[in-house]
DSSP file (Angstrom, degrees, kcal/mol; ACC not computed):
  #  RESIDUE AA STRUCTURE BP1 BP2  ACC     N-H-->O    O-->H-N    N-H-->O    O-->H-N    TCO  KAPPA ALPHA  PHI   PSI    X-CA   Y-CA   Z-CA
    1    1 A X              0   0    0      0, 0.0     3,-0.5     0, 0.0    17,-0.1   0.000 360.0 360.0 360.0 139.8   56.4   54.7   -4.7
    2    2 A X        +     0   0    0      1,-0.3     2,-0.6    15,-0.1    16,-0.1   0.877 360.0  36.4 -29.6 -65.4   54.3   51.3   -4.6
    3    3 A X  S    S+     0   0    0     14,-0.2    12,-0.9    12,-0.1     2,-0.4  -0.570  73.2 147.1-107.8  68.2   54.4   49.9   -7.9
    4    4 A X        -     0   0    0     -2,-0.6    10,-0.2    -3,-0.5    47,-0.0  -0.941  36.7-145.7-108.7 128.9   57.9   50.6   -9.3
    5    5 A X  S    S+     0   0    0     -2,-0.4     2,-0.3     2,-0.0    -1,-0.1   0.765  76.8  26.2 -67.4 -46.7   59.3   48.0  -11.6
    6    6 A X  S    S-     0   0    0      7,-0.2     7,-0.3     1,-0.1     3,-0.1  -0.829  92.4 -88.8-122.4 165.5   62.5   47.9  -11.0
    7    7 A X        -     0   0    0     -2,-0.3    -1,-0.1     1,-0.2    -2,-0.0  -0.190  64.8 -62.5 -49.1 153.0   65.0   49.0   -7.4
    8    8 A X  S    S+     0   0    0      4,-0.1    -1,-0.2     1,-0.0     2,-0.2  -0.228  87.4 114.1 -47.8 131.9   66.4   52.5   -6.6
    9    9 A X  S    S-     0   0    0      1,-0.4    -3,-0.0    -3,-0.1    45,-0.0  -0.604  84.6 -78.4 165.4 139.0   68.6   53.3   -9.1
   10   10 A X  S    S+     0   0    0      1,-0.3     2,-1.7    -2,-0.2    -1,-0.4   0.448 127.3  41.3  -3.4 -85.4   69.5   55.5  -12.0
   11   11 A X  S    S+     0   0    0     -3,-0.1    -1,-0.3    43,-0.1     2,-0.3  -0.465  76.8 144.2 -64.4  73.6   67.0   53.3  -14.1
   12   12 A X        -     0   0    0     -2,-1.7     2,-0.4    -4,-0.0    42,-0.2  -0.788  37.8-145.8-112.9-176.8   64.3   52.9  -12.0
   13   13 A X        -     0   0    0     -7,-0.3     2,-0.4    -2,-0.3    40,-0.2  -0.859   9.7-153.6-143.2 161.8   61.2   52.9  -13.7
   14   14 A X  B     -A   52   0A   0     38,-1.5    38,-2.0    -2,-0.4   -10,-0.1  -0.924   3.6-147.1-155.1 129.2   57.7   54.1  -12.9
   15   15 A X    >>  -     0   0    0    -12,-0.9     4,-1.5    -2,-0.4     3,-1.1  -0.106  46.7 -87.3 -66.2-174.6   54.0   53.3  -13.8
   16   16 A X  H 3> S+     0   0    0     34,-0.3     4,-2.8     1,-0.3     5,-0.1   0.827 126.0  61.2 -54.9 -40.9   51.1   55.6  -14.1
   17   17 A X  H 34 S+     0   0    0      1,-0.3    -1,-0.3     2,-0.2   -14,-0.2   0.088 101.6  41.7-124.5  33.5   50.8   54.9  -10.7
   18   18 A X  H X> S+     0   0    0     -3,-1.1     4,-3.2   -16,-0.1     3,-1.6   0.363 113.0  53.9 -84.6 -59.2   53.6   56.0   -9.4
   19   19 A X  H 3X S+     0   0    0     -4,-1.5     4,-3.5     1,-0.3    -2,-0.2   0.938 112.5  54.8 -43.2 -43.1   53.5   59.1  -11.6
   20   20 A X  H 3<>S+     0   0    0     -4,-2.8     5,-2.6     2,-0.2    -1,-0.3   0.817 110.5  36.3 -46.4 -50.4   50.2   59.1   -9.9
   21   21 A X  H X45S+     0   0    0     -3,-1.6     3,-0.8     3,-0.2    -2,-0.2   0.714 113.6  59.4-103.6 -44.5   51.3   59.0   -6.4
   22   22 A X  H 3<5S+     0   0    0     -4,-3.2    -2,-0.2     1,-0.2    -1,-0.2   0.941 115.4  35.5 -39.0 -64.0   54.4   61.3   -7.1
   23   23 A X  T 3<5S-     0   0    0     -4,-3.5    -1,-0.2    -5,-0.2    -2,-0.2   0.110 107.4-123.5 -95.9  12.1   52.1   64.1   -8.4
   24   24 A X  T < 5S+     0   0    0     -3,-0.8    -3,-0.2     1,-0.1     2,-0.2   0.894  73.7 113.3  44.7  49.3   48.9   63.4   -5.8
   25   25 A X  S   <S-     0   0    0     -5,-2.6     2,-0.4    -6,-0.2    -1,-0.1  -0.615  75.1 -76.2-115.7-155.4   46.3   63.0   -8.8
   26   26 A X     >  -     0   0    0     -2,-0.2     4,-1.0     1,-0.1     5,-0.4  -0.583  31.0-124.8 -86.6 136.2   44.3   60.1  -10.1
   27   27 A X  H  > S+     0   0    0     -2,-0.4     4,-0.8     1,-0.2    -1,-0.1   0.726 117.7  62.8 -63.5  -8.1   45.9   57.3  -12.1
   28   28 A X  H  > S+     0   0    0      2,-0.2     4,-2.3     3,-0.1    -1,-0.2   0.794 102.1  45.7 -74.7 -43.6   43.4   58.2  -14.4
   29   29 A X  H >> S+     0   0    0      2,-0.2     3,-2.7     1,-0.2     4,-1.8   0.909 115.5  51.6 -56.8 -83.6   44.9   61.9  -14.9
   30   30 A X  H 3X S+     0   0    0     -4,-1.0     4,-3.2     1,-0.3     5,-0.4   0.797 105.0  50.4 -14.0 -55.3   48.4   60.4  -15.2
   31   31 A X  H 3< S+     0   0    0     -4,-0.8    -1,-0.3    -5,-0.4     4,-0.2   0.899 114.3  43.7 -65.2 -35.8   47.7   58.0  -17.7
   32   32 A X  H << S+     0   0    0     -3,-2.7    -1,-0.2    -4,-2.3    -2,-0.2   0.762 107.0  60.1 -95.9  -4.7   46.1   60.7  -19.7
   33   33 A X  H >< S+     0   0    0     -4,-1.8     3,-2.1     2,-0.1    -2,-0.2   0.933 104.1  58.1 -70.7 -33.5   49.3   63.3  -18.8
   34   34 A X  T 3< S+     0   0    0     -4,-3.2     5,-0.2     1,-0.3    -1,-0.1   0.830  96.5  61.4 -48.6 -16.8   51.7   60.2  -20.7
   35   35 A X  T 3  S+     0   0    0     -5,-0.4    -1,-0.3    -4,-0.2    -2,-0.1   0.685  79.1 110.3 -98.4  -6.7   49.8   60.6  -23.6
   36   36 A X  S X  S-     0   0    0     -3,-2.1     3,-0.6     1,-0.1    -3,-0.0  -0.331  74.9-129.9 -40.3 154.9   50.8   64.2  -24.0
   37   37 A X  T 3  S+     0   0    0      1,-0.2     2,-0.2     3,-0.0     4,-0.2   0.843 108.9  56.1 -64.3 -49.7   53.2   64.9  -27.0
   38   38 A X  T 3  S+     0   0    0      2,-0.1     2,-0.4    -3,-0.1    -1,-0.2   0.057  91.5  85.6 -76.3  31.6   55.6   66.8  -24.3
   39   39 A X  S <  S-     0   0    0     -3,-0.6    18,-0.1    -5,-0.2     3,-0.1  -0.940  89.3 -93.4-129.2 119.4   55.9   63.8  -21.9
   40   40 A X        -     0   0    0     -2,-0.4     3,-0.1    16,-0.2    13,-0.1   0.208  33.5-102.9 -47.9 127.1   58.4   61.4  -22.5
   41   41 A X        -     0   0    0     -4,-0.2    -1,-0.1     1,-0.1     2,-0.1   0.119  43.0-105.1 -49.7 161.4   58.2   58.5  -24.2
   42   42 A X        -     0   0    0      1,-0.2    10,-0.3    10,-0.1     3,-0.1  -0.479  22.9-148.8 -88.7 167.2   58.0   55.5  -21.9
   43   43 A X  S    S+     0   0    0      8,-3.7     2,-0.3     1,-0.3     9,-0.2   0.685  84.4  36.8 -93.3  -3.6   61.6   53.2  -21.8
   44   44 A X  E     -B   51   0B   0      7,-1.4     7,-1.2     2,-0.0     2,-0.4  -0.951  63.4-174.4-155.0 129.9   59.9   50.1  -21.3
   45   45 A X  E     +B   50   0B   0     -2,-0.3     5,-0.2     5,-0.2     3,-0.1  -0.842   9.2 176.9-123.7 131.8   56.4   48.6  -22.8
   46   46 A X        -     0   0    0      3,-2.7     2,-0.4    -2,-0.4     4,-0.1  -0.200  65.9 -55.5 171.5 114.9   55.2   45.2  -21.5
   47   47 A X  S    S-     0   0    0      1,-0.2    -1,-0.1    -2,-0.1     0, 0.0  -0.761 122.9 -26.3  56.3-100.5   51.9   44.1  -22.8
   48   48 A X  S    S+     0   0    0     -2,-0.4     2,-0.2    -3,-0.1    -1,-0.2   0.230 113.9 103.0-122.9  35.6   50.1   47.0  -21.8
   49   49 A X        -     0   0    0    -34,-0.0    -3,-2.7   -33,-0.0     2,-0.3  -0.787  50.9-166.6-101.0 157.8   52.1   48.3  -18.9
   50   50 A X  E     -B   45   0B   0     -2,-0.2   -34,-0.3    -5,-0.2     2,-0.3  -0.880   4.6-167.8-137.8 158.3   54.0   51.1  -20.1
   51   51 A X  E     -B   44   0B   0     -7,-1.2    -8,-3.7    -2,-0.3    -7,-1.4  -0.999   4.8-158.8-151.2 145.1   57.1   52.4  -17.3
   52   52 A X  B     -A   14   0A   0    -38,-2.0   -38,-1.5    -2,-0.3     2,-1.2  -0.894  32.1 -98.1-126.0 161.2   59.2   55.8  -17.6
   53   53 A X    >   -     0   0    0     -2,-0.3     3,-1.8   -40,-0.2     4,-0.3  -0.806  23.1-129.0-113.0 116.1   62.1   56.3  -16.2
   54   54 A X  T 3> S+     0   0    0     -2,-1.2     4,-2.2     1,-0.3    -1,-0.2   0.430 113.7  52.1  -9.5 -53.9   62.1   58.3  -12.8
   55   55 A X  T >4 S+     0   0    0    -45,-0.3     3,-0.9     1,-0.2     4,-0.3   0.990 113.1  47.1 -67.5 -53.9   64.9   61.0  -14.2
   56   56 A X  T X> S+     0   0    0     -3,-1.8     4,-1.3     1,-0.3     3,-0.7   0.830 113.2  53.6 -35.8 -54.2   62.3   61.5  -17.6
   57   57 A X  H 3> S+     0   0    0      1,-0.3     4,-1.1    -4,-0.3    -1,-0.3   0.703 113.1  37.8 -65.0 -35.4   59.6   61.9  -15.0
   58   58 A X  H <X S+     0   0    0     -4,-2.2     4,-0.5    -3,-0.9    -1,-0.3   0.206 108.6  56.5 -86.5  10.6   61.3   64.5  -13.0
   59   59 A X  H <> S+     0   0    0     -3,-0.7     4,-2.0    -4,-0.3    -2,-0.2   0.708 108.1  49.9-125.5 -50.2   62.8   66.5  -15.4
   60   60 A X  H  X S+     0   0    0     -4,-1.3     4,-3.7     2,-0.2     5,-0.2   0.830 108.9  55.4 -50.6 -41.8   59.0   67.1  -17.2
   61   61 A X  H >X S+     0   0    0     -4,-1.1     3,-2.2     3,-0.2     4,-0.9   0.802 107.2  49.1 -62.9 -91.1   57.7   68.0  -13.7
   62   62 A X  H 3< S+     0   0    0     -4,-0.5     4,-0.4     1,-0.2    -2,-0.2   0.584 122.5  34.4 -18.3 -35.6   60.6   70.8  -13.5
   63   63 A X  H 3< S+     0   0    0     -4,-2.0     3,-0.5     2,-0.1    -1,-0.2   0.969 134.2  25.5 -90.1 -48.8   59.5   72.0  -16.9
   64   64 A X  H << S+     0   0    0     -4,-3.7    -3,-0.2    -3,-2.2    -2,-0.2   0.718 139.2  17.8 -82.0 -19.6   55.4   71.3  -16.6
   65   65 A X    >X  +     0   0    0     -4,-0.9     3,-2.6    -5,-0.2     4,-1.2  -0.121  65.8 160.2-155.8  43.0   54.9   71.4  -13.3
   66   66 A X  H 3> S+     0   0    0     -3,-0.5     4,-1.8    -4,-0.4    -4,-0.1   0.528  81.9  62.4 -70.9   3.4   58.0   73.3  -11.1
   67   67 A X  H 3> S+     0   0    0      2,-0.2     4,-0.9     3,-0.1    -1,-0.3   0.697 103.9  44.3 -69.3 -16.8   55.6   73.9   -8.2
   68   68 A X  H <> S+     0   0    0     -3,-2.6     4,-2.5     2,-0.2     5,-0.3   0.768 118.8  50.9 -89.6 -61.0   55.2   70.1   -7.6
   69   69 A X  H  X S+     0   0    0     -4,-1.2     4,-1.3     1,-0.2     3,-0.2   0.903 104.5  48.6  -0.5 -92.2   59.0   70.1   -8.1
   70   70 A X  H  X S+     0   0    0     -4,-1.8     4,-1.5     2,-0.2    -2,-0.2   0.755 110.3  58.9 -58.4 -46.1   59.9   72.6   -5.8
   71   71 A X  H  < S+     0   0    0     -4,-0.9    -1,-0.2     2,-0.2    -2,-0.2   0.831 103.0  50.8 -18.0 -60.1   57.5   70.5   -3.3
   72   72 A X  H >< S+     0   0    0     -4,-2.5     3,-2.7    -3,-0.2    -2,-0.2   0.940 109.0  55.2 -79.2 -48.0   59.6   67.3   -3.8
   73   73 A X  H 3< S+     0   0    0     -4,-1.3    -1,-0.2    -5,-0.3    -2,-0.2   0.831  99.7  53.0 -21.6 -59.1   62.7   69.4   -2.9
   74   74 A X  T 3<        0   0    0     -4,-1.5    -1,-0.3     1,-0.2    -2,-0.2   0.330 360.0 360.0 -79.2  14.1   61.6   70.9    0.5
   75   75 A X    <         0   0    0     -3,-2.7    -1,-0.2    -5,-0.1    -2,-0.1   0.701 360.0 360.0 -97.4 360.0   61.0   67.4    1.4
């Protein structure tokens, strides 16, 4: 993904617009799936970027979204 904060790795970290790119919607949609109650808090805040961490982000698609998942699988 484009904008990822940190290198591959356990802890990599992803904006909205990664989340974005991951899930083919709008960074506007994204931004407003983070503000769900069910979506996991982000690990890392700075100034108003907010970053989640890739495993947190995949493990909520399996649960919210396992066709998008299952997608990333066959790839």
């Amino acid at each position: 993904m484009g904008n990822t904060i940190t290198g591959m790795s356990e802890d990599q970290l992803w904006t909205t617009g990664d989340i974005a790119a991951r899930l083919k919607i709008t960074s506007e949609r994204a931004r407003q799936l983070t503000h769900r109650s069910d979506f996991p808090p982000p690990a890392q805040t700075v100034r108003h970027i907010r970053a989640w961490r890739v495993a947190d982000v995949e493990t909520w698609i399996t649960r919210h979204r396992p066709k998008q998942a299952e997608q990333r699988e066959a790839q």
